[in-house]
N, C-alpha and C positions, 0 to 999 in steps of 0.2 A: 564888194559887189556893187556894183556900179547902180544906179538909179532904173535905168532902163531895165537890169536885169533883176533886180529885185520886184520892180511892178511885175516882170512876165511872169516869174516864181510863184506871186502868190495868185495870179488870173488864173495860171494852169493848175495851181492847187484847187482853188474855185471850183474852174468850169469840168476837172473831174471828179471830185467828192460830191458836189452839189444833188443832192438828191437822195445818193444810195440808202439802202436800208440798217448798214452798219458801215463803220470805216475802219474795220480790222478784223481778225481771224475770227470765229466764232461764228455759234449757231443754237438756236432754241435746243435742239438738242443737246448740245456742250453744258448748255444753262440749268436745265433739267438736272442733269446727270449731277454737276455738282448742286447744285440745292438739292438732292435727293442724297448726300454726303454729309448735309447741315441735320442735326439733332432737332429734335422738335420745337416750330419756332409759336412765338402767340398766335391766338385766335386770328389777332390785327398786329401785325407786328410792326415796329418802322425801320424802314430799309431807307441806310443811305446809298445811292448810285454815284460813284466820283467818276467823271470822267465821260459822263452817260453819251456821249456824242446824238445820233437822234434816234438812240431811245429802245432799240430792238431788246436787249434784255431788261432795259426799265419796266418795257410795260407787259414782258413773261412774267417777272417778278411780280407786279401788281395781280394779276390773272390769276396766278398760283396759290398767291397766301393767302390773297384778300386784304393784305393791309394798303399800309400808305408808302411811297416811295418819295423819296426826293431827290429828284433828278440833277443832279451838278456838272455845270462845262463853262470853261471859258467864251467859250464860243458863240455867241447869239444865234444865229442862223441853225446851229442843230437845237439848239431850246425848242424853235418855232416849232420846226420838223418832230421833237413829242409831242409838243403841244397838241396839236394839228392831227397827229397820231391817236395820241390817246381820248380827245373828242370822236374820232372814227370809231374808235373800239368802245366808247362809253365810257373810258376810266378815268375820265379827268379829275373827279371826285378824289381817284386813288394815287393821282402823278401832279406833284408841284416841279416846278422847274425853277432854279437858281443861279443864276449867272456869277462864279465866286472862283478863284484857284483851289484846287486841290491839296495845294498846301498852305493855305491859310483861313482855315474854316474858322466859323465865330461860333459854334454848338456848343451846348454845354455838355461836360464831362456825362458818360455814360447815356447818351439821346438817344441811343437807337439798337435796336434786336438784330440789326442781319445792316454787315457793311457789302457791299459789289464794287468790283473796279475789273473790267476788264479790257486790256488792250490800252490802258490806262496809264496803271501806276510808274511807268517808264519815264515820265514826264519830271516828277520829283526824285526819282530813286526806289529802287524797290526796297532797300533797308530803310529809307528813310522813311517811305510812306509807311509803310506798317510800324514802326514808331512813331509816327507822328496821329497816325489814325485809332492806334487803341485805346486812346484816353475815351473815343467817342462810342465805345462799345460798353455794354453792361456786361458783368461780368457773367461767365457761361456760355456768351454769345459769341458769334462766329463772324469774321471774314471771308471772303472769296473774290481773288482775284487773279487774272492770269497775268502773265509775264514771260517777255522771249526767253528762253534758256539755251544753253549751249546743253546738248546731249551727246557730243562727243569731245573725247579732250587732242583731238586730230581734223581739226575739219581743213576741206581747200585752203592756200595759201588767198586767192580770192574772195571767199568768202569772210573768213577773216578777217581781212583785210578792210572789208564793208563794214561790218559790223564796228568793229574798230574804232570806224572813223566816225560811225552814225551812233550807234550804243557804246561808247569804251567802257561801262559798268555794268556790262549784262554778262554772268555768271552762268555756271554749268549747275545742274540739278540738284546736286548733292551742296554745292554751295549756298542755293536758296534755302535748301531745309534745313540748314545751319541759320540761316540768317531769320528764319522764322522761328527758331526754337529760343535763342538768343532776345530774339524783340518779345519774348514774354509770350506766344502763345504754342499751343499743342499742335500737331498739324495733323486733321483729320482723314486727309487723303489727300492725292493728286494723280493728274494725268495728261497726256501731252495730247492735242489738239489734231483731230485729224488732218493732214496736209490740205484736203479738200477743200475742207473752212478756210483757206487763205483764199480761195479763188470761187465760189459760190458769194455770191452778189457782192466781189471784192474787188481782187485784180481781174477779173473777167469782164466785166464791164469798163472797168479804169483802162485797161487793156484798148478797147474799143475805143472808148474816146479818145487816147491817146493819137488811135490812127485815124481819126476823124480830123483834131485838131491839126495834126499834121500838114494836111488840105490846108487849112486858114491861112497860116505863115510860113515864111522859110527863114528871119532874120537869126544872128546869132543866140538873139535873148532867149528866144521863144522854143527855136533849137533845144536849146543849152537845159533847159527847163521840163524839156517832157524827157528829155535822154535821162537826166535826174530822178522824176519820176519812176520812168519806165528802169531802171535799173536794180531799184529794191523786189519788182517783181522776179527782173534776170535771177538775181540773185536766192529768191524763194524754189523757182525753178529749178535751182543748181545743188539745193542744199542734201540733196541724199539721205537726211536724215539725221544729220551733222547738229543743229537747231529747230528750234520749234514754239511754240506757245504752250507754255504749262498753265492749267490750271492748279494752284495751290488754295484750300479748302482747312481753315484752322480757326480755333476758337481760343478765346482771351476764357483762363481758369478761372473758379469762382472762386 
C-alpha cells in the first residue's frame, strides 16, 4: 500500500467512527440479556472491559452492578469518549480507562469477578483470548464476550469469500462451543445478535458519512478507502442469515 493510500485509509477510518456511540453490533439490550445469563455477581464486583472502544456497555455495566469497571483499548481517542461519557452520567468514580493490548495485560492472576469483550476478542483470536484471559478471572466467575460466527456451513460464495480474507479464523457456532469448553470454561448460554444491532447507531450512520465524504474527493486513494469501508456493510446486508455476532456467556469452574 502505497503512502498516499495508507494516509486516506486510516482519515476515512477517523472521519467515520469518530464519535459514534459504539463501533460494532450490539446494544444495551444485548448487554442486559447476557448479564442476566451471569450467576450472581458481588455487591461491587470488578469487571474487566477488553476492547471497551467508547464505552456503551462499559458504562451499562457500571449502572447495573454498581461495581468498578476497567475500561481497555488501544486506542486513545475512544478512552477520552468514556471518559467524557461517564463524567455525563456520574460514574467516573465506577469507570477507569487504560490504554494496554488486549493481549498483553499486567493483572494479576484472578483481579476480577465479571470479564466483557464484545465486538472485541477478533483482534487476538477468539481461542486465544479466552485462554489467555482466564488466568484473570477468580474462580466461579464468568466471561462474556461476542464474536462473528458462521451459522451456516453454506454461506454466498461472496460472502465467504470476505470473510476469508478479513477473518480467515472465524468459526461456525458449534465450533466456538468446543473452543470454549476446551479453554477450561462451562458455557452458560449464548445467542446471536439481532441483525438490527449491526445497523442502529453503526453502519447507518457510517453509511451516511460515507456519502458525505464522497462530496470531499474523488482521487484513487480516497475512492479506494470508503469502497473498502463501505463493503463490509454490503456484505452484512447480503448475509441472509449465513453469519452473525454471537454472544458466548461462560464461567471459569471453582
Amino acid at each position: 500500500m502505497s503512502h498516499e493510500a495508507d494516509h486516506a485509509t486510516i482519515e476515512v477510518f477517523w472521519r467515520l467512527h469518530e464519535g459514534l456511540s459504539k463501533q460494532g453490533p450490539g446494544s444495551d439490550e444485548s448487554t442486559r440479556r447476557a448479564l442476566a445469563l451471569i450467576p450472581e455477581l458481588p455487591s461491587a464486583p470488578r469487571i474487566l472491559d477488553l476492547g471497551c472502544g467508547p464505552g456503551r456497555q462499559s458504562l451499562l455495566l457500571a449502572r447495573e452492578t454498581g461495581g468498578h469497571v476497567t475500561a481497555v483499548d488501544l486506542l486513545p481517542p475512544f478512552l477520552e469518549q468514556v471518559d467524557v461519557r461517564a463524567a455525563a452520567e456520574q460514574l467516573s468514580d465506577h469507570i477507569t480507562t487504560v490504554q494496554a493490548s488486549m493481549g498483553d495485560l499486567s493483572y494479576a492472576d484472578e483481579s476480577f469477578d465479571l470479564l466483557w469483550s464484545e465486538g472485541a476478542i477478533y483482534n487476538i483470536g477468539f481461542e486465544s483470548g479466552l485462554r489467555a484471559w482466564r488466568r484473570l478471572l477468580r474462580p466461579g466467575c464468568s466471561l462474556a464476550v461476542t464474536e462473528c460466527s458462521w451459522l451456516t456451513d453454506a454461506p454466498a460464495e461472496r460472502i465467504r469469500s470476505f470473510w476469508e480474507s478479513h477473518y480467515p479464523g472465524m468459526q461456525g457456532h458449534e465450533a466456538n462451543q468446543l473452543a470454549v469448553a476446551e479453554a477450561g470454561y462451562e458455557l452458560l448460554g449464548s445467542f446471536v445478535l439481532p441483525e438490527v444491532e449491526w445497523w442502529d447507531d453503526y453502519y447507518t450512520p457510517i453509511g451516511e458519512r460515507i456519502a458525505a465524504l464522497r462530496k470531499e474527493r474523488s482521487d484513487d486513494a480516497w475512492t479506494a478507502a470508503l469502497e473498502a469501508e463501505e463493503e463490509e456493510a454490503s456484505i452484512v446486508r447480503e448475509c441472509d442469515g449465513s453469519f452473525g455476532y454471537v454472544f458466548y456467556v461462560m464461567r471459569k469452574p471453582q
